[in-house]
C-alpha positions in Angstrom: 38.0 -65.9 -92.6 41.3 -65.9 -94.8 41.2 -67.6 -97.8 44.5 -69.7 -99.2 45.7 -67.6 -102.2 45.5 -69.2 -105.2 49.4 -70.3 -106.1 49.2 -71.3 -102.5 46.4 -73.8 -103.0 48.5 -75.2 -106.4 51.5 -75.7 -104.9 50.1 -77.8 -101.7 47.5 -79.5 -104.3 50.6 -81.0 -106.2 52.7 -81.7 -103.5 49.8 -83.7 -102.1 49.4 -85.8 -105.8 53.2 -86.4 -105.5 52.6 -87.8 -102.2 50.4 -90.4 -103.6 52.4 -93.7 -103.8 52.9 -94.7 -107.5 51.1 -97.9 -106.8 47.7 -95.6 -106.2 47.8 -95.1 -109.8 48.9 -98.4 -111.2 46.7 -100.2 -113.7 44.9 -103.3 -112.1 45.9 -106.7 -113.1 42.9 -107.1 -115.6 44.1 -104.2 -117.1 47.5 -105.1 -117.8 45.9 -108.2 -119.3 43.4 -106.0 -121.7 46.3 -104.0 -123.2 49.2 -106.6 -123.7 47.6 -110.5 -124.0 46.9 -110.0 -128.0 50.8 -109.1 -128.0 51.3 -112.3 -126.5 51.6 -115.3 -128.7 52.1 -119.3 -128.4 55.4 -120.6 -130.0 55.7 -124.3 -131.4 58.8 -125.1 -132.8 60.0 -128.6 -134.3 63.5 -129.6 -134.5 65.1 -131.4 -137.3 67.7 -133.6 -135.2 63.9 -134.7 -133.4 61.8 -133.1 -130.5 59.2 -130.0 -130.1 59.3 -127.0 -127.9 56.2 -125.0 -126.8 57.0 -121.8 -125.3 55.6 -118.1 -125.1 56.8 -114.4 -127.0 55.7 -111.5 -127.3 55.4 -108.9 -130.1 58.1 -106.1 -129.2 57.7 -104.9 -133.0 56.1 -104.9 -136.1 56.3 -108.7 -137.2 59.3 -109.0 -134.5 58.5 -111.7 -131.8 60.6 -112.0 -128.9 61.9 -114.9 -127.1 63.8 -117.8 -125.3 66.7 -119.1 -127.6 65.4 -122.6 -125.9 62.0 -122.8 -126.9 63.6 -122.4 -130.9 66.6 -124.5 -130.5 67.7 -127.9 -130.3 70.0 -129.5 -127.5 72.7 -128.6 -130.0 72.1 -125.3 -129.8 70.7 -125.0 -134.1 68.2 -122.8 -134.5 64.9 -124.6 -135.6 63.8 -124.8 -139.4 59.9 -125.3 -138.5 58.3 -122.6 -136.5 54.6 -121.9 -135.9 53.1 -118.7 -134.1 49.5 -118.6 -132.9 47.8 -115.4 -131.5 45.4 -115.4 -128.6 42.4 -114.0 -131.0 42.5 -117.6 -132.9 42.7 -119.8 -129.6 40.1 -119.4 -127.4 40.7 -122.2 -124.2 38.8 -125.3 -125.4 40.4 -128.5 -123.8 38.1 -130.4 -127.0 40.6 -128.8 -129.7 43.0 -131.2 -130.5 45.2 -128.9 -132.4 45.7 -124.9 -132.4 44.3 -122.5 -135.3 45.9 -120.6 -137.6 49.6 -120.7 -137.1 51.9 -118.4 -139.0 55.1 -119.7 -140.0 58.1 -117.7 -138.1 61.9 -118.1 -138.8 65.2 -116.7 -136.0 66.6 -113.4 -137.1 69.2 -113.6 -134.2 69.6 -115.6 -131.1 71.9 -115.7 -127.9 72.1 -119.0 -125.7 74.3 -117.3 -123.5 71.4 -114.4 -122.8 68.6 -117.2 -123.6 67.4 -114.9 -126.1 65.6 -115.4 -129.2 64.1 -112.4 -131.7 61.7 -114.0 -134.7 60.4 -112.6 -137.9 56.6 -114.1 -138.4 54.7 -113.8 -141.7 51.5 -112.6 -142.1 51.2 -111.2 -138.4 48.5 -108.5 -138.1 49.1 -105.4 -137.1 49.2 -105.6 -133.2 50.3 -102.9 -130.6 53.6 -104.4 -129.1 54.3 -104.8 -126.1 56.9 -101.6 -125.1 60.3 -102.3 -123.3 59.9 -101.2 -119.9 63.5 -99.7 -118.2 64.0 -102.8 -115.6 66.1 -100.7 -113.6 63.5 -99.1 -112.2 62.5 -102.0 -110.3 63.0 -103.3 -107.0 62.7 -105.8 -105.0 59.2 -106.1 -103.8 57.3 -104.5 -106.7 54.4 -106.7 -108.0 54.8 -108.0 -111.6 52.7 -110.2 -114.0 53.3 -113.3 -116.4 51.1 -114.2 -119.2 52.0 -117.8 -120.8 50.9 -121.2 -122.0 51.9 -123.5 -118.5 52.4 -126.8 -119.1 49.3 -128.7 -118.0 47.0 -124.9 -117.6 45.3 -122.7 -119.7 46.4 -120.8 -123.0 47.7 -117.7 -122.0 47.1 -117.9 -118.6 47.9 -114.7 -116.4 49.8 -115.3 -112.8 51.1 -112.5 -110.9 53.9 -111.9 -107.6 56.3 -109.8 -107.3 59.7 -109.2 -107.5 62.1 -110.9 -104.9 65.8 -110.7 -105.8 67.9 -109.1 -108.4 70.9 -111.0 -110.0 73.4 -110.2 -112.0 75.6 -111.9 -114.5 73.3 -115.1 -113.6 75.1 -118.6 -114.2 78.9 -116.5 -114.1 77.7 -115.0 -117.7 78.8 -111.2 -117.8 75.6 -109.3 -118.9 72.8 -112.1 -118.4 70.9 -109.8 -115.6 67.8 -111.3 -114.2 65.0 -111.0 -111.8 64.2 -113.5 -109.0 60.2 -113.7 -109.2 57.9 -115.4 -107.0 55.5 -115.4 -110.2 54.2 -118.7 -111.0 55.9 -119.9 -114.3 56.1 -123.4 -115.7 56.9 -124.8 -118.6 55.4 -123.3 -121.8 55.5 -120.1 -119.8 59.3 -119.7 -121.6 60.2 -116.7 -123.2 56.7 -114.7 -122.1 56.7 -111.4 -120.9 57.2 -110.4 -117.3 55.1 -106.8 -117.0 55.1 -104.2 -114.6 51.9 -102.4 -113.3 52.1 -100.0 -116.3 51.9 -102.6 -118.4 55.5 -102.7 -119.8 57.6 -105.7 -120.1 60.3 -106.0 -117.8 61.7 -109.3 -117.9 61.4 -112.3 -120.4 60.4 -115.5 -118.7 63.5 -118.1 -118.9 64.2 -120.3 -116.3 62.7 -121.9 -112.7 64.3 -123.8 -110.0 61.7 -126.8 -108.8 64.7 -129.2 -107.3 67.7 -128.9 -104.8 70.9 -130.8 -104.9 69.2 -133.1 -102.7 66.2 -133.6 -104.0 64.4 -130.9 -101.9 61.8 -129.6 -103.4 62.3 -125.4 -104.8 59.3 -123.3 -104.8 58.5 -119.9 -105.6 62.0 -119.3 -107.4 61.8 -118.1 -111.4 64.2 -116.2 -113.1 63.6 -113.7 -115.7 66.2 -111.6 -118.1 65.8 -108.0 -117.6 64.4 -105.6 -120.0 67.5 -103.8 -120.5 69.6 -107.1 -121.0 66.6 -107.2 -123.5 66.7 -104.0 -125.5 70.2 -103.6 -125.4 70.9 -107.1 -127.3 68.1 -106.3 -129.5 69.5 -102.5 -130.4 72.9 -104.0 -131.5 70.5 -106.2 -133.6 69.3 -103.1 -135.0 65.9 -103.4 -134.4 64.4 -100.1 -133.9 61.8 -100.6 -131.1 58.9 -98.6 -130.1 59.1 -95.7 -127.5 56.8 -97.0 -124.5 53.7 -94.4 -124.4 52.7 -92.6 -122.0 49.6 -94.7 -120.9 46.9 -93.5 -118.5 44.2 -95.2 -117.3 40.7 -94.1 -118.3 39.5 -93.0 -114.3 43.1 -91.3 -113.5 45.3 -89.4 -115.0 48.0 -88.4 -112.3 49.4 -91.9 -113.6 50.5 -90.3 -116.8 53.3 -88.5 -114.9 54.7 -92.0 -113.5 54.5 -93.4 -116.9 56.4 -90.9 -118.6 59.2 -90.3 -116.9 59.5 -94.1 -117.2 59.1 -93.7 -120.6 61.7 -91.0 -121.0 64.4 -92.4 -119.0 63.6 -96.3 -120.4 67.1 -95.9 -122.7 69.7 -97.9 -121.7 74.1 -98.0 -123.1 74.4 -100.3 -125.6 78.2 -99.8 -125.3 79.9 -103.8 -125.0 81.6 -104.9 -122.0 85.6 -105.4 -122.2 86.1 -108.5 -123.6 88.8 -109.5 -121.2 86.0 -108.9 -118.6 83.7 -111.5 -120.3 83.8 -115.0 -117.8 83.3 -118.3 -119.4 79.3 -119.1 -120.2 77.7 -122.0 -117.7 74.5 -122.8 -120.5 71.6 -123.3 -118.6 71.1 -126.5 -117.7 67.7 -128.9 -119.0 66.1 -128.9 -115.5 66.4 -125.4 -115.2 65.0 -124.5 -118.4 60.9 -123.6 -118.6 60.5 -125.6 -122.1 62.1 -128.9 -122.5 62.9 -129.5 -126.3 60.9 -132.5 -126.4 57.1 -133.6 -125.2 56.2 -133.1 -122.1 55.3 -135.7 -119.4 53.4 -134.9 -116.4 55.4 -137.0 -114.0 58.5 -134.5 -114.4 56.5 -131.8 -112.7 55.0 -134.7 -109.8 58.0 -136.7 -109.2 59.6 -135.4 -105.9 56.1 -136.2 -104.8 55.3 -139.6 -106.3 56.6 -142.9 -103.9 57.0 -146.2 -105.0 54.6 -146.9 -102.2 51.7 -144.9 -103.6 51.2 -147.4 -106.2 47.6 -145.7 -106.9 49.0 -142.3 -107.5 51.6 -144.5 -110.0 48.9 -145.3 -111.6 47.0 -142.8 -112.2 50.0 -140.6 -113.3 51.0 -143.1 -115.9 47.3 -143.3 -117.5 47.3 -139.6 -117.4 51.0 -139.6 -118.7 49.7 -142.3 -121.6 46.5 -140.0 -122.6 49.0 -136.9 -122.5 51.2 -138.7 -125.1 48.6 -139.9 -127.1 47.5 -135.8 -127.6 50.8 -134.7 -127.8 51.7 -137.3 -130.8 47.9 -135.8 -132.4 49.2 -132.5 -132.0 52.5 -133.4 -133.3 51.2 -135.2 -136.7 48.5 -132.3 -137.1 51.5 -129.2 -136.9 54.1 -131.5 -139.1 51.1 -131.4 -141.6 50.5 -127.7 -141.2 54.0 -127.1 -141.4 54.4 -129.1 -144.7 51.6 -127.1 -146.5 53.3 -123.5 -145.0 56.3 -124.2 -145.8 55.2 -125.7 -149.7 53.0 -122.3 -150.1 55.8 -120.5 -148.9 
C-alpha cells in the first residue's frame, strides 16, 4: 500500500480548508452579540429650540461614540447642548423602570447631515473594547448582517439580523453618502447603531428606513445603512486614530483567523476628497425617512397605514396606548431634564 508523502498530504489538507466556505467559520449570532453589545450604547439627546431624540452608537474608540447626526440635532440642523449616554451593563430590560441609570453626559466633536453622521466625546466612559471598523467593501449582496438597537416600542438593545440586499451609492444624489440596502429589522431608536458582519465588525451605521410609498403603500423590509468606509474615511479626516480590527477567532475554530485577517489587513480605505466640482447638491434626508424623530414618539406613526376610521376599537385602543405612552415619555423627560441639570452643574 503507498502512502501520500507528507508535503503531498499538506498541500491537499489546505486546499481542502480553503475550500471551506467562509461562512463555515463565521461566529454565530449570539456570539457577535457577546463581543460587541457592551460597545453598544443608548443616546438621549434634548434640544434647546424643544424635542428629544433617542437613538443608538457605538464605541469605535476610547471615549469616542459614533453616530446619526439626527438622533443629536435639531430640525435646524444645531448640534444638541444636552446629551446623555447609557451602557447596556446599567440597563438591564425592566419595563417597571421609569427612567434609565447612570447616564454620562456626552457632547458632538464633529458631525455631517449630509453623511448622517455623528462622532461624540462621553465623560466618564469605562474602558470598553470598541467595536472595530470592518472594510464594507467586502460585502455583497446576500451576506447576512446583524443590528443591535433600542426599537421604538422593543427591548433595550435588542439584536435583529438579515442580510444584505442592495448596495447604493451616493444615496439621496449626495456624492460619497454610500449605503447598504438591509432587510434587517430597524426602527426607530435603532438610529445610528451598528450594522455587523459575521466577524463581528461594524459595517454600516443604522440611518434610515422606508415604511411608506408615494401612495400610501405600505414599504417593508427596506433600511438603509452608511457604509463602514463612508464611516472611517469621514472620521480619519477627523483625525481620530481608530483601532486596527483584530484578528478574532472563535474558541472551537481557528481556520477563521485566516478570514479575519486578511479582512483586517486590507480594511484601509483613501481618505483622498472627491473633486469638488464633482460634488451634486445635498437632498437632506427627509423626517419620514429618518429612524429617530427629534421629538416623542407616538405609536400610531408606526400603525397608521393600518388603522381605518372604521375600526373605531382599534382607534381606541391606540389612543389609550398613545395617552399612557405620553404620560411615560413626559416621566422620562422631567426625570433626564433633572439628571441633566445636576451633570451639567457638577460638570
Amino acid at each position: 500500500m503507498k502512502f501520500m508523502k507528507p508535503h503531498i498530504v499538506l498541500a491537499v489538507g489546505l486546499l481542502l480548508t480553503l475550500a471551506i466556505p467562509a461562512s463555515a467559520f463565521a461566529l454565530t449570532p449570539a456570539e457577535v452579540y457577546r463581543r460587541t453589545s457592551d460597545a453598544v450604547v443608548l443616546i438621549l439627546a434634548s434640544h434647546e429650540r424643544g424635542g428629544r431624540s433617542k437613538g443608538t452608537g457605538s464605541v469605535v474608540a476610547p471615549g469616542r461614540v459614533l453616530t446619526n447626526a439626527h438622533v443629536v440635532q435639531d430640525d435646524a440642523g444645531n448640534n444638541s447642548k444636552r446629551i446623555l449616554v447609557f451602557l447596556r451593563e446599567d440597563n438591564r430590560n425592566d419595563d417597571s423602570r421609569r427612567s434609565y441609570e447612570k447616564g454620562r453626559v456626552a457632547r458632538v466633536l464633529r458631525s455631517n447631515p449630509d453623511l448622517d453622521l455623528a462622532l461624540l466625546e462621553v465623560q466618564g466612559l469605562p474602558d470598553l473594547a470598541p467595536i472595530p471598523l470592518g472594510n464594507s467593501k467586502q460585502m455583497q449582496i446576500g451576506d447576512p448582517v446583524l443590528a443591535i438597537g433600542h426599537p421604538e416600542n422593543g427591548g433595550l438593545w435588542s439584536l435583529t439580523s438579515g442580510r444584505i440586499g442592495s448596495v447604493i451609492r451616493n444615496h439621496g444624489k449626495i456624492r460619497g453618502r454610500h449605503v447598504f440596502q438591509t432587510e434587517t429589522s430597524l426602527n426607530r431608536g435603532n438610529s445610528g447603531g451598528p450594522l455587523l458582519n459575521e466577524s463581528g465588525l461594524l459595517v454600516g451605521i443604522n440611518t434610515s428606513i422606508a415604511r411608506k410609498a408615494k401612495d400610501g403603500l405600505a414599504i417593508t423590509g427596506v433600511n438603509f445603512s452608511v457604509q463602514s468606509n463612508v464611516a472611517r474615511d469621514w472620521l480619519t479626516r477627523a483625525g481620530l486614530k481608530l483601532p486596527a480590527a483584530p484578528a478574532v477567532v472563535p474558541e472551537d475554530n481557528a481556520v477563521a483567523g485566516i478570514r479575519r485577517t486578511q479582512e483586517a489587513e486590507t480594511s484601509q480605505v483613501s481618505t483622498s476628497k472627491p473633486p469638488e466640482s464633482t460634488v451634486v447638491q445635498p437632498q437632506p434626508l427627509t423626517e419620514e425617512g429618518l429612524l429617530t424623530k427629534p421629538r416623542p414618539f407616538k405609536d400610531k406613526d408606526l400603525f397608521s397605514l393600518f388603522m381605518s376610521e372604521q375600526n373605531s376599537a382599534f382607534n381606541k385602543l391606540m389612543e389609550k396606548q398613545d395617552s399612557n405612552f405620553d404620560q411615560l415619555m413626559k416621566e422620562q423627560e422631567d426625570t433626564f431634564d433633572e439628571d441633566m441639570d445636576k451633570a451639567f452643574d457638577s460638570f
